[in-house]
C-alpha positions as CSV (number, residue, x, y, z in Angstrom):
1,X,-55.6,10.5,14.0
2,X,-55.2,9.0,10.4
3,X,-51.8,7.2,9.8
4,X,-50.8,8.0,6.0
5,X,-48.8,5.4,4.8
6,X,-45.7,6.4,3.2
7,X,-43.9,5.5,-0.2
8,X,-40.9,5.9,-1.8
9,X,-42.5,8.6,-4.2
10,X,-43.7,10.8,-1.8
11,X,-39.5,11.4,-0.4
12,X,-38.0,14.4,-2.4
13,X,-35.5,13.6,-5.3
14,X,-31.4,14.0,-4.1
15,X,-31.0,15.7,-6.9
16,X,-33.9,18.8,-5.9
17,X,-32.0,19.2,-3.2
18,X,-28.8,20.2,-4.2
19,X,-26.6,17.3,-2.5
20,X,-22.7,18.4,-3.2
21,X,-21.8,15.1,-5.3
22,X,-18.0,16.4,-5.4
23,X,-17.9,16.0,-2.0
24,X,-14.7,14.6,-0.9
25,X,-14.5,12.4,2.6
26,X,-11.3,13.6,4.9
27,X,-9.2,10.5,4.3
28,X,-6.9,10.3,8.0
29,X,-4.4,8.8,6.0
30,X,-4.0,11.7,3.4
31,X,-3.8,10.8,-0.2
32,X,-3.1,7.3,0.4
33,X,-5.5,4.3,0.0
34,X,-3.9,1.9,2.6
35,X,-2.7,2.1,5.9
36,X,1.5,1.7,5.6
37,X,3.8,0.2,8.2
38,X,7.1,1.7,8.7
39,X,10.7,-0.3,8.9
40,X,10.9,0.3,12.6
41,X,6.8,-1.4,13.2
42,X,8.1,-3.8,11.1
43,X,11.4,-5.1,12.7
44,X,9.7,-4.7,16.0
45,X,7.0,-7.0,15.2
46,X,9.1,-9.6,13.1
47,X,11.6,-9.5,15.9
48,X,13.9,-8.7,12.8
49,X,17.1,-6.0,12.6
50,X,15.8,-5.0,8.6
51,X,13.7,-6.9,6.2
52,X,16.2,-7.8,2.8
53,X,14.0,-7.8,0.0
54,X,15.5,-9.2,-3.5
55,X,14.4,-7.0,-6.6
56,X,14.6,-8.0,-10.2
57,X,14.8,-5.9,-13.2
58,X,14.9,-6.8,-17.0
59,X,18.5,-6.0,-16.8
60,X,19.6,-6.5,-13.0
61,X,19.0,-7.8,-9.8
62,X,19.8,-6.6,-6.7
63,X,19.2,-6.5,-2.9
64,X,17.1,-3.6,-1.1
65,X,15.5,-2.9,2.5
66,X,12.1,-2.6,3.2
67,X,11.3,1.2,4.6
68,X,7.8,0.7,4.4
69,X,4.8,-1.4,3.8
70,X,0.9,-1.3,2.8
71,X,-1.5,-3.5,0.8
72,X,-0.8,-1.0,-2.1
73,X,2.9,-1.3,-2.1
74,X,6.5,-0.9,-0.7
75,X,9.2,1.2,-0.4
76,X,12.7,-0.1,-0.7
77,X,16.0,1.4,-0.6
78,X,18.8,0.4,-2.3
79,X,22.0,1.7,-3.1
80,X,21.3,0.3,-7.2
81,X,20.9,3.2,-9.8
82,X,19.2,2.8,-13.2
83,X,15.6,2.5,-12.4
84,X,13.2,4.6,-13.9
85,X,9.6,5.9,-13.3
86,X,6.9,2.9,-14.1
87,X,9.3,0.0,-14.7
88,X,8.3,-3.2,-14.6
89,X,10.0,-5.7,-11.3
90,X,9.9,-8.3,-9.1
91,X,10.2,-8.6,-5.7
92,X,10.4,-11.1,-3.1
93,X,10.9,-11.0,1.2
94,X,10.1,-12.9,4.4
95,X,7.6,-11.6,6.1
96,X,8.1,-13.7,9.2
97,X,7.3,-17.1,7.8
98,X,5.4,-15.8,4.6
99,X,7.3,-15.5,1.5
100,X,6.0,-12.4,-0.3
101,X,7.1,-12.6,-4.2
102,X,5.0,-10.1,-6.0
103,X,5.0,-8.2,-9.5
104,X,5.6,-4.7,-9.3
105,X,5.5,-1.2,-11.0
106,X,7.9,1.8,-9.4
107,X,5.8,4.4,-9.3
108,X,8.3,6.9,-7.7
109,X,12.0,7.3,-7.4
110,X,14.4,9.8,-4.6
111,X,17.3,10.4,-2.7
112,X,17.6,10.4,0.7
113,X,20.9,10.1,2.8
114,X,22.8,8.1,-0.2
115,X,20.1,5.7,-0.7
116,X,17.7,5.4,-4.1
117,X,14.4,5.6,-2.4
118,X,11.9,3.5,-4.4
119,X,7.9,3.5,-4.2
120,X,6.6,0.6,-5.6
121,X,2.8,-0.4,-6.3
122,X,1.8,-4.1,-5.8
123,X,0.5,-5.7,-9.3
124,X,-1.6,-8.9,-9.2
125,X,-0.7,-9.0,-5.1
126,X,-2.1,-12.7,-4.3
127,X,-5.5,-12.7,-1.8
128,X,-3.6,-14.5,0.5
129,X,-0.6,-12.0,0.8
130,X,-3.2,-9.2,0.7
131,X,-5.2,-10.7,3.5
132,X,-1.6,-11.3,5.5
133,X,-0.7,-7.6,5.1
134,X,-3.8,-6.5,6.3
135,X,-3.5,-8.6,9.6
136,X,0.1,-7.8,10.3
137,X,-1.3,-3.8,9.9
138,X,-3.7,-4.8,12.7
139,X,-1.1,-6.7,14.7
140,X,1.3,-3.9,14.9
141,X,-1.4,-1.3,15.7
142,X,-2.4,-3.7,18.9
């Protein structure tokens, strides 16, 4: 019995056999990239009754609560009008002991119950508050 030795020419091209390159994974967390953690994972975990966040406009600033939470972004809600789709803002909460103060872009604006619901994407989040939000995720899914 002969042994052939095999090389990486003699394997068929991907592209001769017709692989579906617009596959699309199931993501189990829909369209979104990160994980989120709601208000009530939240207070439980920070042994907290709600999270105040301070937001900052070019023309305002005013106080929110966190409804939600992810690497990507928060949602706040606040009973502030005047905000529009991609405005620029600031942001800063406690976290437990962490101070999170990050740039931000509101990516989506509703109602709900009185409140302005905001959705609002992280820009330049620091390493180290990005690293934090990832263990807290884990933390609250123990």
């Amino acid at each position: 019995m002969s042994k052939e030795s095999a090389s990486w020419d003699s394997i068929a091209s991907l592209e001769e056999l017709g692989v579906d390159w617009d596959f699309e994974p199931d993501n189990p967390q829909g369209k979104r990239a990160y994980a989120r953690l709601n208000e009530k994972e939240l207070c439980h975990l920070f042994q907290v009754a709600s999270i105040p966040v301070k937001l900052v406009t070019e023309t305002m600033h005013t106080k929110a609560l966190l409804v939600d939470i992810s690497q990507g972004g928060v949602s706040l809600r606040t009973k502030a009008t005047n905000f529009k789709e991609s405005q620029l803002v600031k942001i800063g909460f406690f976290l437990g002991q962490l101070k999170l103060i990050s740039k931000g872009r509101i990516k989506n604006i509703r109602t709900n119950e009185g409140w302005i619901i905001l959705g609002i994407e992280f820009v330049g989040l620091s390493e180290d508050n990005n690293n934090f939000l990832s263990s807290i995720y884990s933390s609250a899914k123990l």
